[in-house]
Structures are given as C-alpha cells and as structure tokens.
LUMFIDREN-478236 format. One record per residue (C-alpha): residue in three letters; x, y, z; residue number from 1. Coordinates in Angstrom, 2 decimals. Layout:
<recs>
+-----+---------+---------+---------+-----+
! res !      xx !      yy !      zz !   n !
+-----+---------+---------+---------+-----+
! ala !       X !       Y !       Z ! NUM !
...
+-----+---------+---------+---------+-----+
</recs>
This chain:
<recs>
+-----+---------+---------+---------+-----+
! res !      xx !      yy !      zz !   n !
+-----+---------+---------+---------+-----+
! unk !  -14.66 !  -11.57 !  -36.29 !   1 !
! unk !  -13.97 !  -14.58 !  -33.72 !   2 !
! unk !  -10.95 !  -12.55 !  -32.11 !   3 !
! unk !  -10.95 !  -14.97 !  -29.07 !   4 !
! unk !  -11.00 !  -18.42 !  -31.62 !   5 !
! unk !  -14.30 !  -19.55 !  -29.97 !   6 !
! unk !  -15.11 !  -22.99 !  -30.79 !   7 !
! unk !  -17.88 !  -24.97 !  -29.65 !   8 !
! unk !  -18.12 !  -28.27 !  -30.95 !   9 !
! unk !  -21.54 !  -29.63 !  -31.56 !  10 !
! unk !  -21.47 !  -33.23 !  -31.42 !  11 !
! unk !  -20.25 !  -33.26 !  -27.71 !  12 !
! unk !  -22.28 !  -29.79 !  -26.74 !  13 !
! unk !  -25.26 !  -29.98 !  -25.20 !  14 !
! unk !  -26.91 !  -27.28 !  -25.35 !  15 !
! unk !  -27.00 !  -26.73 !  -21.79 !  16 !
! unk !  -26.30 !  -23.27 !  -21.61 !  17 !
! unk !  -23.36 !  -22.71 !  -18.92 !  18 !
! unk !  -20.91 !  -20.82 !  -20.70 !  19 !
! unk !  -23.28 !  -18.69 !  -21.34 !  20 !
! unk !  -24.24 !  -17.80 !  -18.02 !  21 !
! unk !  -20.78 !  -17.78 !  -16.83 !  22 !
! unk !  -19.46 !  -15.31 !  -19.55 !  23 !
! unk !  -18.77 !  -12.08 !  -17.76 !  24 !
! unk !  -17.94 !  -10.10 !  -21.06 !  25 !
! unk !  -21.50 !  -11.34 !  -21.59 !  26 !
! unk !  -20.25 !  -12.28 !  -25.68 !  27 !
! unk !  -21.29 !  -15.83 !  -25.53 !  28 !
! unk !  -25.16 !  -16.93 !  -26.31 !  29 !
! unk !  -27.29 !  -19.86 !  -27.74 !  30 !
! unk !  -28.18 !  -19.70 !  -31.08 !  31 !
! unk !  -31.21 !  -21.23 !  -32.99 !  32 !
! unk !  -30.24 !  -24.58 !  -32.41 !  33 !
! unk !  -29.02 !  -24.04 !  -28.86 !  34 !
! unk !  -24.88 !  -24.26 !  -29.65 !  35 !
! unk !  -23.22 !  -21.57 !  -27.98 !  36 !
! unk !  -21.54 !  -18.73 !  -30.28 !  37 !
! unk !  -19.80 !  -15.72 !  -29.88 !  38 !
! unk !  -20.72 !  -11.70 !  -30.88 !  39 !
! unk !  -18.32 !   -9.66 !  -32.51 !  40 !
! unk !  -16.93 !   -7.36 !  -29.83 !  41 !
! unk !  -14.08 !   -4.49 !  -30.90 !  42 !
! unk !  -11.30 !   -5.20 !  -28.27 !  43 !
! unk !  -10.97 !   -7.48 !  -25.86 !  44 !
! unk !  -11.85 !   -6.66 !  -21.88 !  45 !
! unk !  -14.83 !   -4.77 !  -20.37 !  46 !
! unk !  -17.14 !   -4.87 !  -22.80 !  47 !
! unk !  -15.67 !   -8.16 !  -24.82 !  48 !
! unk !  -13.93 !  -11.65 !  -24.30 !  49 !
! unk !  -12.28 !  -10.99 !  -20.78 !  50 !
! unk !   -9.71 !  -14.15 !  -21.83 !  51 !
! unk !  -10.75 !  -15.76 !  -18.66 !  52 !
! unk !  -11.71 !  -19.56 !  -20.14 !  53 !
! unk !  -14.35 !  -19.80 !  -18.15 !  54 !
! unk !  -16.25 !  -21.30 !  -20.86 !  55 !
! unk !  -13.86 !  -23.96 !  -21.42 !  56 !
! unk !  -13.93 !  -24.45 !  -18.20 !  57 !
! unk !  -17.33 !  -24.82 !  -17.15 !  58 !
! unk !  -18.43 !  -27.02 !  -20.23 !  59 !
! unk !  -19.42 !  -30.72 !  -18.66 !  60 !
! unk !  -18.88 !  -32.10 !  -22.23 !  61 !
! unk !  -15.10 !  -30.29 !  -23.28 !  62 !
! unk !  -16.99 !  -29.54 !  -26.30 !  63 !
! unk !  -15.49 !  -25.92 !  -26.17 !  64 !
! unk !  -12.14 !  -24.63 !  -27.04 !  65 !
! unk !  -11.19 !  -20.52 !  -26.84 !  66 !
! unk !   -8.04 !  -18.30 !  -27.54 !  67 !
! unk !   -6.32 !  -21.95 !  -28.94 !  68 !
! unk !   -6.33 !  -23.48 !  -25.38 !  69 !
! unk !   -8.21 !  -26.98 !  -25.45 !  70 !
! unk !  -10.34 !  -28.35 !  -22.47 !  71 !
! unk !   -7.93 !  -31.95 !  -22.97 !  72 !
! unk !   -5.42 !  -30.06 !  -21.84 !  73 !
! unk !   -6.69 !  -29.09 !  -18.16 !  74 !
! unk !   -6.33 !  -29.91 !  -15.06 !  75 !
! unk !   -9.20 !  -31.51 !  -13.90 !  76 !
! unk !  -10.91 !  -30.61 !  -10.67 !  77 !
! unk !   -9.32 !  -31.62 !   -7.50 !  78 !
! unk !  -11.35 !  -33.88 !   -4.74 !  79 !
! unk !  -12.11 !  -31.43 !   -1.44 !  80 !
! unk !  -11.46 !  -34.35 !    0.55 !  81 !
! unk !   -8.09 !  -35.07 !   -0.89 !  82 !
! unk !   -6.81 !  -31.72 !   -1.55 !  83 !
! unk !   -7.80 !  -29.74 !    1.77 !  84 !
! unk !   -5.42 !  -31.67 !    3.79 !  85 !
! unk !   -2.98 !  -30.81 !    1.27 !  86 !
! unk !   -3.30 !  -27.38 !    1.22 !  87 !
! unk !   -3.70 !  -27.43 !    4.82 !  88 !
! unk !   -0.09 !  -28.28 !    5.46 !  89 !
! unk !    1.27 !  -26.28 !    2.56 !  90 !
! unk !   -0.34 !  -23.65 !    4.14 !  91 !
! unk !    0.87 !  -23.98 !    7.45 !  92 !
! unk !    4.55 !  -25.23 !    6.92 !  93 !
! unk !    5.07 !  -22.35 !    4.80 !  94 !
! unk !    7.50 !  -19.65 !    6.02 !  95 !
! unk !    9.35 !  -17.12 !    5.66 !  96 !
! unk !   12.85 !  -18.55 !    4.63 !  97 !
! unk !   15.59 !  -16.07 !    5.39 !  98 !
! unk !   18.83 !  -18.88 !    4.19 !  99 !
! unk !   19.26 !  -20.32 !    1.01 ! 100 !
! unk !   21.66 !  -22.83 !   -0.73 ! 101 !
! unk !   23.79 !  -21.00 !   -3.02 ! 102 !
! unk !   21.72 !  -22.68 !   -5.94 ! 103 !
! unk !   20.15 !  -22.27 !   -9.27 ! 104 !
! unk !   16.15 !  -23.22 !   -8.72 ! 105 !
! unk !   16.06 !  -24.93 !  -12.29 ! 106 !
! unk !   14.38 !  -22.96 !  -15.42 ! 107 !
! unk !   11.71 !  -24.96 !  -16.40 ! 108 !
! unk !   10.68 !  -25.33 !  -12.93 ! 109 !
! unk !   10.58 !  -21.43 !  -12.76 ! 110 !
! unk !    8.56 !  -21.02 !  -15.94 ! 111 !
! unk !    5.93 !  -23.09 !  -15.15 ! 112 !
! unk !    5.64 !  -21.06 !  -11.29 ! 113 !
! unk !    5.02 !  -18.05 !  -13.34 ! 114 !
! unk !    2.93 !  -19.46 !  -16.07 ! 115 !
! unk !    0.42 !  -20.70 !  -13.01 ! 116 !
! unk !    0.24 !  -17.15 !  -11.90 ! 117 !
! unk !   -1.91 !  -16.10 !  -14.80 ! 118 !
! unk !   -4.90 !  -18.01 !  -12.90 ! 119 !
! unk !   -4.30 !  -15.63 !   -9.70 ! 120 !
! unk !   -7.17 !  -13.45 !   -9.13 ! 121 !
! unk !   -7.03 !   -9.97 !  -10.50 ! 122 !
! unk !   -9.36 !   -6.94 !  -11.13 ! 123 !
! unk !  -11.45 !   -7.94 !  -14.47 ! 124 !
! unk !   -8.75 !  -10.32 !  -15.43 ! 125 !
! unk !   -7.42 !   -7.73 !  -17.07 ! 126 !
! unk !   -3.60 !   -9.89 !  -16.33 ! 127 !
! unk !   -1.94 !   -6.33 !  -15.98 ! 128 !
! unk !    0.38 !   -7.56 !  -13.75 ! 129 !
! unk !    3.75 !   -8.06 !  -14.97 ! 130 !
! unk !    7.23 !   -9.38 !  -13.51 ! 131 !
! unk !   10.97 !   -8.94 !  -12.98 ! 132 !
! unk !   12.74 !  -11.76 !  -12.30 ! 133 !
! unk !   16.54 !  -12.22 !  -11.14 ! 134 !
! unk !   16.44 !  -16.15 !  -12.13 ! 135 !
! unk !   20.36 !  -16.41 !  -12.07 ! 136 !
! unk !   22.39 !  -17.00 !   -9.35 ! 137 !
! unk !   25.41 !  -14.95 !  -10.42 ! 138 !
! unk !   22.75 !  -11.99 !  -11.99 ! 139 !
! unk !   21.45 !  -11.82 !   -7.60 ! 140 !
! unk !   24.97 !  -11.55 !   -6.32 ! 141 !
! unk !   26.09 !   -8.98 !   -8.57 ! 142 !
! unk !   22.86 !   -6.95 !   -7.71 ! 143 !
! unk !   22.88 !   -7.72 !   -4.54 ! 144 !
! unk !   26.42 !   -6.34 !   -3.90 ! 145 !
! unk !   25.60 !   -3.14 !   -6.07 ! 146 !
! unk !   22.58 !   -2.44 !   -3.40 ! 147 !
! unk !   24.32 !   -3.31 !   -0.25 ! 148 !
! unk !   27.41 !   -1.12 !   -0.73 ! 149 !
! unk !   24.88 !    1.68 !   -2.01 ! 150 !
! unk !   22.80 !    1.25 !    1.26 ! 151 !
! unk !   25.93 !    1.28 !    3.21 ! 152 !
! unk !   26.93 !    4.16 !    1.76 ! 153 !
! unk !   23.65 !    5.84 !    2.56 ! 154 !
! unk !   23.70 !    4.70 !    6.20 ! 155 !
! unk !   27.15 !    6.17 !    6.87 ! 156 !
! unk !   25.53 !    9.64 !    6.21 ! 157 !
! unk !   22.24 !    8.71 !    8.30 ! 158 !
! unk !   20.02 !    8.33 !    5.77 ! 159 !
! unk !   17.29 !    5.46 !    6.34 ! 160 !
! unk !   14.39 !    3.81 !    4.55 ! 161 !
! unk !   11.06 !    5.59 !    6.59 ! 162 !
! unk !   10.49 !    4.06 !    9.84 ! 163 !
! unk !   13.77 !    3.17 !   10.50 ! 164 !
! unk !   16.99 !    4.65 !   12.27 ! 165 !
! unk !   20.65 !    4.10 !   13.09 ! 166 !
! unk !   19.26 !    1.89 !   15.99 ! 167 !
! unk !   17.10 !   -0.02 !   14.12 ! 168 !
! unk !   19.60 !   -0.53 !   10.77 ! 169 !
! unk !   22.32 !   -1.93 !   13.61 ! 170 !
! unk !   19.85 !   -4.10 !   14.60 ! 171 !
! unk !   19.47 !   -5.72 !   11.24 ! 172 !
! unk !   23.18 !   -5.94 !   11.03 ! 173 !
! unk !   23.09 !   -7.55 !   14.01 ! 174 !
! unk !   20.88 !  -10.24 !   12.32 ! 175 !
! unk !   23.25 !  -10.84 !    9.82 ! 176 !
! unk !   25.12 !  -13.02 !   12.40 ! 177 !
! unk !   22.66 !  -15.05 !   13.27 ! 178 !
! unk !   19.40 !  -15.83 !   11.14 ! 179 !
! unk !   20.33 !  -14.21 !    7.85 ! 180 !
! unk !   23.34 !  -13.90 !    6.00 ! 181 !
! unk !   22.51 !  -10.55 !    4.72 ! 182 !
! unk !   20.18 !   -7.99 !    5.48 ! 183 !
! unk !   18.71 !   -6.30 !    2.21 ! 184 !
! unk !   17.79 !   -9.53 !    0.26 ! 185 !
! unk !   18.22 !  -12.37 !    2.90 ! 186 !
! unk !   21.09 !  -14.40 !    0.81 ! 187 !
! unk !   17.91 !  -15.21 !   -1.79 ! 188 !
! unk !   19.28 !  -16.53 !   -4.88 ! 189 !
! unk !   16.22 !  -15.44 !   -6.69 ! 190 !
! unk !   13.80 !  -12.33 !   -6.81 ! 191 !
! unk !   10.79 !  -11.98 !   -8.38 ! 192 !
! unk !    8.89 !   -8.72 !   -8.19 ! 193 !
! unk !    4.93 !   -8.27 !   -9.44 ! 194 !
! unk !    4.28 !   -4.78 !  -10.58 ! 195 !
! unk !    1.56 !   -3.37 !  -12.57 ! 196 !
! unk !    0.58 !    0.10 !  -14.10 ! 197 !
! unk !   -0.77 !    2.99 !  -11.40 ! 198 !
! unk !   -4.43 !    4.67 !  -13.19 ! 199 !
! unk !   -6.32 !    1.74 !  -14.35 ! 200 !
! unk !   -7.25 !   -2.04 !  -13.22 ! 201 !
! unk !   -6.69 !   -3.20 !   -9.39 ! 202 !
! unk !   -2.60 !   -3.09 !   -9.29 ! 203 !
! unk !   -2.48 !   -2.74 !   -5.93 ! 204 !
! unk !   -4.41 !   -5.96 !   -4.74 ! 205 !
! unk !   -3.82 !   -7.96 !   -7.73 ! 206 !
! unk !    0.46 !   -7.48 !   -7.42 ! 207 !
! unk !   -0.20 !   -8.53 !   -4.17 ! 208 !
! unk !   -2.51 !  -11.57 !   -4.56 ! 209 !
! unk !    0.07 !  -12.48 !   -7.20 ! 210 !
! unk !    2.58 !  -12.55 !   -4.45 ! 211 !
! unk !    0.49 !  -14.96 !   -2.32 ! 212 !
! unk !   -0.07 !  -16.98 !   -5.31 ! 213 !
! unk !    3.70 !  -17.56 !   -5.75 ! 214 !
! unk !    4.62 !  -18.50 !   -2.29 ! 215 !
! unk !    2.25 !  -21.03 !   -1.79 ! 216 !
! unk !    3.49 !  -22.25 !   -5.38 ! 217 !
! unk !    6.78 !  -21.87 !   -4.24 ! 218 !
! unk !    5.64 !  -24.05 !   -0.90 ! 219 !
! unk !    4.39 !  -26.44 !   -3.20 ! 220 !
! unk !    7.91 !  -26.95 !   -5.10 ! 221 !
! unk !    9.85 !  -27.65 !   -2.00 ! 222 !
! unk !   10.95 !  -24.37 !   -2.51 ! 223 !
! unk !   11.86 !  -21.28 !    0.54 ! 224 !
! unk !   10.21 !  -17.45 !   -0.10 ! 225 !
! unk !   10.12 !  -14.61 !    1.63 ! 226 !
! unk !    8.27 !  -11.72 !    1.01 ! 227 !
! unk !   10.25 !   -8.35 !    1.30 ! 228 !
! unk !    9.42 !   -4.51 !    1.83 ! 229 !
! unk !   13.11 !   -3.20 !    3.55 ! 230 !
! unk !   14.87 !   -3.57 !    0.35 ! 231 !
! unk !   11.78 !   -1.84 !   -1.55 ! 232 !
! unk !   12.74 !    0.34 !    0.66 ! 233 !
! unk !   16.00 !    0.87 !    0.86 ! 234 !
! unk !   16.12 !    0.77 !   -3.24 ! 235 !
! unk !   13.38 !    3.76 !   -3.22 ! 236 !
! unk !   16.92 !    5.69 !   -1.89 ! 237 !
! unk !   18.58 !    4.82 !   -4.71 ! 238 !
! unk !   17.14 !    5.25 !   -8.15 ! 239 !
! unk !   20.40 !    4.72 !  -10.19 ! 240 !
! unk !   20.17 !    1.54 !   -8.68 ! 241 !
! unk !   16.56 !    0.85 !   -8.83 ! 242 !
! unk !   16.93 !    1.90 !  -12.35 ! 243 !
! unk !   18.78 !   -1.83 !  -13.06 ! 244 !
! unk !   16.04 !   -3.63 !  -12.25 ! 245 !
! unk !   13.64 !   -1.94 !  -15.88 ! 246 !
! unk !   10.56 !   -1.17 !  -13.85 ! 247 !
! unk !    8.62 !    1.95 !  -14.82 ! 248 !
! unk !    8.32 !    4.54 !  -12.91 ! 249 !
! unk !    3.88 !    4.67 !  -12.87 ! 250 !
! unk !    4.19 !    1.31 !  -11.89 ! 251 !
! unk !    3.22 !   -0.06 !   -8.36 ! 252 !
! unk !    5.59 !   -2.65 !   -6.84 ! 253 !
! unk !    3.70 !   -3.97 !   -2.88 ! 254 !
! unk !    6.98 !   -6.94 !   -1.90 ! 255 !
! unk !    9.82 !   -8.33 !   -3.49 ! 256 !
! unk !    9.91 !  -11.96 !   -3.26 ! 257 !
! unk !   13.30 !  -14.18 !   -2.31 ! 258 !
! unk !   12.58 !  -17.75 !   -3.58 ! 259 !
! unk !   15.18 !  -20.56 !   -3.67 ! 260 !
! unk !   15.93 !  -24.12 !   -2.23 ! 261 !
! unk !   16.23 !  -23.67 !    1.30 ! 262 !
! unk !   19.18 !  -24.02 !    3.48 ! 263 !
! unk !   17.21 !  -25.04 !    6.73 ! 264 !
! unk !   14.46 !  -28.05 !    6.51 ! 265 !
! unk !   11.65 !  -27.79 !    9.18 ! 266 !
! unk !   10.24 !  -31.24 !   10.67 ! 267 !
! unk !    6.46 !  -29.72 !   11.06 ! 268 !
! unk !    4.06 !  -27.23 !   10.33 ! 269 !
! unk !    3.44 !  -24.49 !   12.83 ! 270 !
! unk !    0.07 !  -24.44 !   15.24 ! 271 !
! unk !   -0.89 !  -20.94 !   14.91 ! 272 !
! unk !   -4.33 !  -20.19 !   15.76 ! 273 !
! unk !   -6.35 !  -16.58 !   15.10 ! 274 !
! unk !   -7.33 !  -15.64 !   18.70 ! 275 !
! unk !  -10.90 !  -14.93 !   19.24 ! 276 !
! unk !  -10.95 !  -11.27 !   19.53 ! 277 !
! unk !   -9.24 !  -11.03 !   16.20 ! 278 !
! unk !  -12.59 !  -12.43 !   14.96 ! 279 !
! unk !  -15.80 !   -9.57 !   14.19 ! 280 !
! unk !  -19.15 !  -10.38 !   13.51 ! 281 !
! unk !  -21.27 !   -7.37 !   13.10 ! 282 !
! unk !  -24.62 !   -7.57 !   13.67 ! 283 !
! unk !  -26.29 !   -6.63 !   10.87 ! 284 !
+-----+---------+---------+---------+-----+
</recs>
C-alpha cells in the first residue's frame, strides 16, 4: 500500500537513482526498468517513509511527487552568492526586542511562520514538536495580567523562580522603567511556545532549534522576538495558571518566544565577533 502517495513520473525520470540514495527510511529503490518505487512499510517513521520529501527534493527532473506535495510547488534553491549576504545581516541585526507596538502581527503572515517551521531540523523528522500560540492581542493582555498579579502575589511572600531573589526581582522591576514595559513577558503582543513529548524523539534540541528557526523567520518579516526563560519560570510557580496555556504535563517546553512589530527600529546590525579563546581545536 503506497501510504506516502509516491509518484514517480516516468517520462521526466531518469533513472538516475538519487532518491534512492537519499531515502533514509531506505523504502525507495529502482525497479527493472530503473523508475524509482516504493516498498510497503507498516507505519510511517524509523523503519518507513520518514515524510521528509527528500525525494522530491533531490529529483533534477521534478518527475517525483510524495504525500500530495508536488516538486512545481517549491522553492527553488537559493544562489550562495546572493543569499549569504542576506542571511548575514538577518543574522546580525537580529535582537532581542523587549518593546512592541500594541499590534496584531496579521494571521496569514503568522501561519505561514509556523508552516516554515516544519523544515527545522529535528531528531528523525519525526515533527513531534508542537505549539501554543497567543496570536491575539487582547488573548496576551488578559494572560499577561492573570500571570503578573499571580507573580506579584508570590513575590510578596518571597517566593522566587530558582536563581533569583528579592534583590534580583527589584531589579527587574526596576527595568520596567526603562527598557521594558513589563517584566514577565516584555509587553510582547504574541507568544509562541515549542513543546514536545518527554520519552521518545530529540524534544529537547529540536523545541529549541524550532525556536531559532522562528526568530530568524521572525527577523526575516520585519518582525521583533525575544526568547524567554523568567516567565517559564515564574509560571512553573503557578500551575493553575500554567494550566491556561493546554500544555501537557510530560511535555518539555526550553523558551517562550515574544514576537510582534517592534516599537524601536535599529539603523545597523551589530559587530560582534567570537574572541579567539572561545575557539577549540583539539588535536586529534
């Protein structure tokens, strides 16, 4: 049974054998007259179509279509000499972004941020990953003001997130005057949090490569992010209130994410540099 709706077309393929050697499910090979097929496998995964579309991908002809997706329908490579400089300054005019317009960052432009997220690396593409999003303005303030008067509540009897104390919390207060208009989610108007199930797959790494994903994607959009771990924190206190956001309990949440359109517009990238020492090079 062609679960995974491999097609192969055989006027455009040419036999040459890529998808083949690409396949890491290993369920692709060239029949008798060298046109790629597919075994029967029981379930998809490990030992079966990993859903990758690597051999849609790979094909120099399109001739191959899998799990409905069409190679028309791709993006097509970029050019390295084009898109390095690019990425270069998204990647170095990106920023945490601690002030936000009181804003709505537009649906469609949200779905499609999340939608390019399935292509972020992750352990055996098994796409475990999964995400709560706050994608309403009005949703974030109401949650926002649920936490905050909960954390204040906590902090008037002295209890703290781990590593902090009544010195340090005053000190984030203190912030709130100057380069963030509140401490626990930073004024974002938005928060999306990647989580994924504790006991099997990669959730740790692959929640938090789906993080990086998104704020270079977010970068890319014009849009501000920050990525979070206080009010992790400071929600780990409060498990009524936790409870609002619908994320179970076995799963493992690395950073909340504040995205929106930014308050504050920066004229440049930074200059940051790794210093030498930073760098190791064992001898092997």
């Amino acid at each position: 049974m062609n679960s995974a709706r491999f097609f192969a077309d055989d006027k455009k393929c040419i036999g040459c054998g890529r998808c083949v050697a690409v396949c890491p499910g290993g369920v692709l090979y060239l029949n008798e007259n060298r046109n790629p097929a597919i075994r029967d496998f029981d379930e998809f995964g490990w030992d079966g179509c990993w859903k990758c579309e690597h051999c849609l991908a790979v094909c120099p002809k399109g001739a191959i279509s899998v799990l409905g997706d069409k190679p028309e329908d791709s993006f097509a490579p970029v050019n390295s000499e084009t898109a390095a400089p690019v990425l270069d300054a998204l990647i170095t005019n990106r920023r945490s972004c601690r002030r936000y317009l009181k804003r709505d960052v537009e649906p469609e432009v949200i779905k499609s941020m999340l939608n390019l997220l399935a292509n972020a690396p992750n352990g055996g593409n098994k796409q475990q990953v999964e995400f709560t999003l706050i994608d309403h303005l009005d949703q974030m303030d109401k949650f926002r003001k649920i936490a905050y008067a909960e954390m204040e509540r906590l902090a008037a009897r002295e209890i703290f997130p781990a590593g902090y104390d009544r010195k340090s919390y005053e000190q984030l207060k203190n912030w709130e005057k100057t380069v963030r208009p509140d401490m626990l989610f930073c004024g974002a108007p938005h928060i999306l949090i990647p989580h994924a199930p504790l006991g099997r797959g990669e959730p740790r790494p692959d929640t938090l490569i789906a993080c990086s994903y998104f704020e270079i994607i977010c970068a890319s959009r014009g849009l501000g992010s920050i990525m979070m771990t206080f009010p992790l924190d400071v929600l780990n206190l409060m498990p009524e209130v936790k409870s609002m956001l619908e994320i179970p309990q076995e799963h493992f949440i690395g950073v909340i994410i504040g995205f929106g359109y930014p308050q504050i517009s920066y004229a440049r990238g930074t200059q940051r540099k790794i210093s030498p020492e930073r760098i190791h090079r064992p001898e092997i």
